[in-house]
C-alpha positions as CSV (number, residue, x, y, z in Angstrom):
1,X,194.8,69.3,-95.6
2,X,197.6,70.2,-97.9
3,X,198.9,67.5,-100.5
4,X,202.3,66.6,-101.0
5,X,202.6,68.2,-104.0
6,X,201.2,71.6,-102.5
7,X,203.7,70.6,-99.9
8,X,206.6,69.9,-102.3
9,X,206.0,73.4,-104.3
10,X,206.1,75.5,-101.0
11,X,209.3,73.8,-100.0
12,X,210.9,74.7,-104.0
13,X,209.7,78.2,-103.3
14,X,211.3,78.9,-100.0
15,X,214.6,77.2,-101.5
16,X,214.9,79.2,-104.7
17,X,215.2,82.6,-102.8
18,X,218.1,80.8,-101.6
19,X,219.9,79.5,-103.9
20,X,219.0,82.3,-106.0
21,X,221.0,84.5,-103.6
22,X,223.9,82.3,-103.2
23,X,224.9,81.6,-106.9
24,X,224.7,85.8,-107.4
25,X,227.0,85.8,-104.5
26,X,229.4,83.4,-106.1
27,X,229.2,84.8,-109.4
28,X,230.4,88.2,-107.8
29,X,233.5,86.3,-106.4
30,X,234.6,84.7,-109.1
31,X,234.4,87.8,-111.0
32,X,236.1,89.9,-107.8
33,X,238.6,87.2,-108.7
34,X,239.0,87.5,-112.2
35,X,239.2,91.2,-111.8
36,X,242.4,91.5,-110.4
37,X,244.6,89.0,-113.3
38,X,242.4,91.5,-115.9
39,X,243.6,94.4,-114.6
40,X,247.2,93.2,-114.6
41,X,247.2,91.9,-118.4
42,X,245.1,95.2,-119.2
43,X,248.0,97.5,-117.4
44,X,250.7,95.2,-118.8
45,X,250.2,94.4,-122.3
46,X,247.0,96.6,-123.5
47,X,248.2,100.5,-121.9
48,X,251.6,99.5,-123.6
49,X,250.5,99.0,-126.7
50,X,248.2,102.3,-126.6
51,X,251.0,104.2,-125.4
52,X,253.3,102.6,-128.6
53,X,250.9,103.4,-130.8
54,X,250.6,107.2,-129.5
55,X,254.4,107.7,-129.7
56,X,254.1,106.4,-133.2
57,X,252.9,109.1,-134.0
58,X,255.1,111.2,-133.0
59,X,259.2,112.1,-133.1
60,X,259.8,111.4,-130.1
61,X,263.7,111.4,-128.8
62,X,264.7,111.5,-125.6
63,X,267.6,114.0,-126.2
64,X,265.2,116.5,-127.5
65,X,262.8,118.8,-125.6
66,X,260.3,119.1,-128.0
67,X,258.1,115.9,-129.3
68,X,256.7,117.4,-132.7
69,X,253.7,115.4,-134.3
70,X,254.6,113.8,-137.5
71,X,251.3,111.9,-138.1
72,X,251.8,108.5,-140.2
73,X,255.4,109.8,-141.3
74,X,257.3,106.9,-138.9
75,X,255.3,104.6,-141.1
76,X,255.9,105.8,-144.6
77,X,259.6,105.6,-143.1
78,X,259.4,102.2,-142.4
79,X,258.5,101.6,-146.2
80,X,261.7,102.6,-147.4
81,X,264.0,101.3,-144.6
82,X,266.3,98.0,-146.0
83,X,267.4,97.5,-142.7
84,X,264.1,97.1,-141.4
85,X,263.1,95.1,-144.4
86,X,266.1,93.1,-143.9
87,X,265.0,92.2,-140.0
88,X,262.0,91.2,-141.4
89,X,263.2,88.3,-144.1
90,X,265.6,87.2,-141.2
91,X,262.4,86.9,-138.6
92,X,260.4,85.3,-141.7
93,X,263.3,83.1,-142.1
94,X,263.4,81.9,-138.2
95,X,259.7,81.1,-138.5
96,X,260.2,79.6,-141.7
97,X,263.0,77.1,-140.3
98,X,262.6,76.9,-136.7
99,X,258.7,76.0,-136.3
100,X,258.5,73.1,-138.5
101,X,261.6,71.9,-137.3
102,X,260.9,72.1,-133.4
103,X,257.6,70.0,-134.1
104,X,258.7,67.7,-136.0
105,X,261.8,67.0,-133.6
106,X,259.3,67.2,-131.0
107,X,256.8,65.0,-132.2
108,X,259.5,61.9,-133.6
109,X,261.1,62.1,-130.3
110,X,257.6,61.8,-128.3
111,X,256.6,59.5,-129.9
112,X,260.2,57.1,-129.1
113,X,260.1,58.3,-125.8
114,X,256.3,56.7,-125.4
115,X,258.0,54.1,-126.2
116,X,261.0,53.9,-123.7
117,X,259.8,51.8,-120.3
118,X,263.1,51.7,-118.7
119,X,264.8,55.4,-117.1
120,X,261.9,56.8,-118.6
121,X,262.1,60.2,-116.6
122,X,265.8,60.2,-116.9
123,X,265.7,60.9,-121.1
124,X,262.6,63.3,-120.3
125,X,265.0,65.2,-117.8
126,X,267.9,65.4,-120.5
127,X,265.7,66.7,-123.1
128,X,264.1,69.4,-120.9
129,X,267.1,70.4,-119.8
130,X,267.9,72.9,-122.7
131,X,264.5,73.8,-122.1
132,X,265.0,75.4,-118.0
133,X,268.5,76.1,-119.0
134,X,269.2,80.4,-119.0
135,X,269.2,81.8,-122.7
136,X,272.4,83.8,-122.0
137,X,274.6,80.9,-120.3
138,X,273.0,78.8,-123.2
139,X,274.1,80.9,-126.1
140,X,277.3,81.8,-124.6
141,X,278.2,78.1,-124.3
142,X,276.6,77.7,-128.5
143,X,279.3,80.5,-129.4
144,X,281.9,78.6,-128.0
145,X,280.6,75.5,-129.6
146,X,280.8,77.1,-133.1
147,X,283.9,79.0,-132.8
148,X,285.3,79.1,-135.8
149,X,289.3,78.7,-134.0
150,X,288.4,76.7,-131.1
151,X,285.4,75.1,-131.3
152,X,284.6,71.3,-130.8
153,X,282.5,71.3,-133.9
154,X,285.3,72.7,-135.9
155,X,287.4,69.9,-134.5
156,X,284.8,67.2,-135.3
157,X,284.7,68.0,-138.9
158,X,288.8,68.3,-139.1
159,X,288.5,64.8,-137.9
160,X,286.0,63.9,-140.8
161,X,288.4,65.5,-143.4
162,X,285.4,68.7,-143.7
163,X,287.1,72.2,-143.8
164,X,286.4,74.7,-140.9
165,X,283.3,76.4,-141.2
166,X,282.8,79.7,-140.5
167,X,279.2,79.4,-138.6
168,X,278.7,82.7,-136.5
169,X,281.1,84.7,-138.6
170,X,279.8,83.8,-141.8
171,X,276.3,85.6,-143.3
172,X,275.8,82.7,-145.0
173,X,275.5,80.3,-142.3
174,X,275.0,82.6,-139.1
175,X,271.5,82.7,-139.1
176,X,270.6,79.0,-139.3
177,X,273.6,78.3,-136.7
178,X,271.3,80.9,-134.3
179,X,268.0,79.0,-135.4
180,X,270.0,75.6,-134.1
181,X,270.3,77.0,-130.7
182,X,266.7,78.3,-130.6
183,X,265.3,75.0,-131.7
184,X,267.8,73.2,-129.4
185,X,266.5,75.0,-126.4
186,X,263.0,74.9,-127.5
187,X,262.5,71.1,-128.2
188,X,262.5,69.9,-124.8
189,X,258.9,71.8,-124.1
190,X,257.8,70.7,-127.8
191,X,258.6,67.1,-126.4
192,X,256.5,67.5,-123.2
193,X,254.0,69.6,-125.1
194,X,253.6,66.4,-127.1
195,X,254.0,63.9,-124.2
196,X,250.9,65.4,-122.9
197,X,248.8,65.6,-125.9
198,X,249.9,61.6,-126.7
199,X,249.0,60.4,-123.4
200,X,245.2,61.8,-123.5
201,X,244.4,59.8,-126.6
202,X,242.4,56.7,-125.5
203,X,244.7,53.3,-125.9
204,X,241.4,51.8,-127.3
205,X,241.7,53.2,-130.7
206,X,245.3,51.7,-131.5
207,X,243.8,48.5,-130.2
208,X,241.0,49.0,-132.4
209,X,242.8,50.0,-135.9
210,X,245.4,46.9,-135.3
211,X,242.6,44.4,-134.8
212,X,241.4,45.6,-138.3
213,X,245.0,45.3,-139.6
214,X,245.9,49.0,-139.8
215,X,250.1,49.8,-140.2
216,X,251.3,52.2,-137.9
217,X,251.3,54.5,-140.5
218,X,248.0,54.1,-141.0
219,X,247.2,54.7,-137.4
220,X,249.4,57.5,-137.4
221,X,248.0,59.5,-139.8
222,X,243.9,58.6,-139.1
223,X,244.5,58.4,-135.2
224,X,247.4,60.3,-133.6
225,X,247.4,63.2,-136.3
226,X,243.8,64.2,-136.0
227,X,243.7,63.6,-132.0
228,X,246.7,65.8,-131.3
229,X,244.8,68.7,-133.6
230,X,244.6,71.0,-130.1
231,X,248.4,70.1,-129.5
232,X,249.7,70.7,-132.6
233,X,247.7,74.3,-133.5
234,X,248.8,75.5,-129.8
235,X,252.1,74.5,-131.3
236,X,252.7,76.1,-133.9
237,X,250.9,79.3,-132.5
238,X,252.6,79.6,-129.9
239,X,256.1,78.9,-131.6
240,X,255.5,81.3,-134.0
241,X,255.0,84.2,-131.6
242,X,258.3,83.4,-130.2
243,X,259.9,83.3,-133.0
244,X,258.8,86.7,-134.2
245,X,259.5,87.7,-130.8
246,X,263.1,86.3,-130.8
247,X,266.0,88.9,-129.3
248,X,267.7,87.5,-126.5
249,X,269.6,84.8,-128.7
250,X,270.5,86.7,-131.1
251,X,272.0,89.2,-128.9
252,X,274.2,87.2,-127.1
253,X,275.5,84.9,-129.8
254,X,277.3,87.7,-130.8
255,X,277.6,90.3,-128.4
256,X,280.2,92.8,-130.1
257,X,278.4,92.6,-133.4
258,X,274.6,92.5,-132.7
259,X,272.6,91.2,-135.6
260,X,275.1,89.1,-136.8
261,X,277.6,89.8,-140.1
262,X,276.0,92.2,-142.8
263,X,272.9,92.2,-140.4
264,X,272.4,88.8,-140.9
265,X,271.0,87.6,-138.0
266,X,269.3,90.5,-137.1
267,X,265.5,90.5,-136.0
268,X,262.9,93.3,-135.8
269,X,262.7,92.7,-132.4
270,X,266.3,93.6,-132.2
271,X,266.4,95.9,-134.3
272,X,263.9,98.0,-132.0
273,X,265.8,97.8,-129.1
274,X,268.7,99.2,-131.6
275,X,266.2,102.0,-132.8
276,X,265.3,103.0,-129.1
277,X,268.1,102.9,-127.1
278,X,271.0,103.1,-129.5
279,X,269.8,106.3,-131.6
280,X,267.0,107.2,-129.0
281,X,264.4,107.5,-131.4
282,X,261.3,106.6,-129.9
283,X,258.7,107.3,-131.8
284,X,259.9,105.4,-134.9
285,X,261.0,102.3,-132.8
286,X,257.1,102.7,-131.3
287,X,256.1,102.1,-134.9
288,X,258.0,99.1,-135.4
289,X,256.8,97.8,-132.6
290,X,253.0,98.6,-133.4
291,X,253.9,97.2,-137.0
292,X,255.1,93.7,-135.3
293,X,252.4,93.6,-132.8
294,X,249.4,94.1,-136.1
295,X,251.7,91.1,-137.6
296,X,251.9,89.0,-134.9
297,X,248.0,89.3,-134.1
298,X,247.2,89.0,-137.9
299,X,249.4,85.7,-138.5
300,X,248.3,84.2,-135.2
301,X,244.4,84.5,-136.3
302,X,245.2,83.1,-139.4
303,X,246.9,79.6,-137.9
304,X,243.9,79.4,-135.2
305,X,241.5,79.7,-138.3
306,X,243.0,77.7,-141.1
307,X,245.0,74.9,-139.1
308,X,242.3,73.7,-136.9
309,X,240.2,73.7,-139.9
310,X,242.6,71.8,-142.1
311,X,242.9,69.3,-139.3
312,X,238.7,69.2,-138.8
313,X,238.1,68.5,-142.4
């Protein structure tokens, strides 16, 4: 007569054969699945980028019929190019002024709105609106904003006894009057970005740090700091892509002059579409692009590595 552990081990061994088989078969779904999204991102953004970095390599103009090879000769180009070196201070510049500035705004102002009980989702509304709002009707509107004739912030500052400003038209002031209208639009998803993250940290620990007669300060800067690590790297990560990405703004702030006065607005993003499709020089525009792309990759392993770390320690 069997016992029941005998009993127990037969009934273990006629079940494994079956679950066995039924976790390969989901394992092959969820990978069937996954498939198709990888082959998508590989098509979209990988065979690109190995496409940019073959015509790099090559002079490549659309109004000639023969593509000669020219080896690394786009990139020792690129060495001696101000214009391109130019783009690149002004995209340095953006980054420089416009990430800091976006969390910051976005973090004071999620941190008043946690406060606000009363039409709560009507001030989240407002500041996201900027956010949903399109670039071009957005930028066309900042233009008339700034006018230096017409606009209302001209008129303000009559009114406070300050002489018209130039804004737009000036190279002085051009480029931080574009990074006002990027950080404009982007603070509404910094806000919500930082709604999200404040929300998820346990209400226990204020209650905690005030019962010991912490300042808010103090809980600030040991709770809400170090808890919103996650929030804050995929912050600044992901607002430094886009500024280094930035084109459309800066196209239609001013449309007849693109890049601004002297150039001073212009990006290297913009400054590739002027390569490509205003001289038709492919190749070279290829190797910008391969040069931002190498940039972009290299600055955004450096925040993931050092800022989580710096907020760890």
């Amino acid at each position: 007569m069997a016992t029941t552990s005998e009993v127990r081990g037969e009934r273990v061994q006629a079940r494994s054969p079956r679950r066995s088989s039924l976790k390969t078969h989901q394992t092959r779904t969820a990978y069937t699945f996954l498939l198709v999204p990888l082959l998508f991102f590989l098509v979209v953004r990988f065979l690109p980028t190995l496409m940019a970095l073959r015509l790099s390599l090559f002079d490549w103009n659309i109004l000639k019929e023969v593509q000669p090879y020219v080896g690394l000769d786009n990139y020792r180009t690129l060495v001696g190019d101000e214009r391109f070196g130019q783009a690149l201070r002004n995209t340095a510049l953006y980054t420089l002024i416009g990430v800091p500035l976006q969390i910051v705004l976005g973090l004071a102002v999620a941190l008043m709105l946690g406060r606000v009980r009363a039409l709560r989702g009507l001030y989240r509304a407002l500041y996201f609106a900027p956010y949903v709002t399109p670039i071009v009707a957005a930028a066309w509107v900042w233009q008339w904003l700034f006018s230096p004739q017409f606009g209302p912030v001209n008129t303000f500052l009559t009114w406070l006894h300050v002489p018209p400003q130039p804004f737009l038209t000036s190279p002085n002031q051009a480029l931080a009057t574009t990074a006002g209208l990027v950080v404009w639009q982007n603070l509404g998803f910094q806000i919500v970005l930082f709604l999200a993250g404040l929300a998820a940290i346990p209400r226990s620990y204020y209650e905690a740090a005030e019962i010991d007669g912490a300042s808010p300060w103090q809980s600030f800067r040991s709770i809400t700091l170090p808890l919103l690590n996650p929030t804050l790297v995929f912050s600044v990560v992901t607002g430094t892509i886009s500024y280094l990405q930035l084109f459309t703004q800066v196209v239609n702030l001013n449309f007849t002059d693109q890049g601004g006065p002297l150039g001073s607005t212009m990006t290297v993003a913009l400054y590739i579409y002027q390569i490509a499709f205003g001289r038709y020089q492919m190749g070279y525009a290829s190797a910008i692009t391969v040069v931002l792309f190498v940039l972009i990759l290299a600055i955004t392993l450096l925040q993931l590595r050092f800022l989580t770390r710096r907020y760890e320690a």
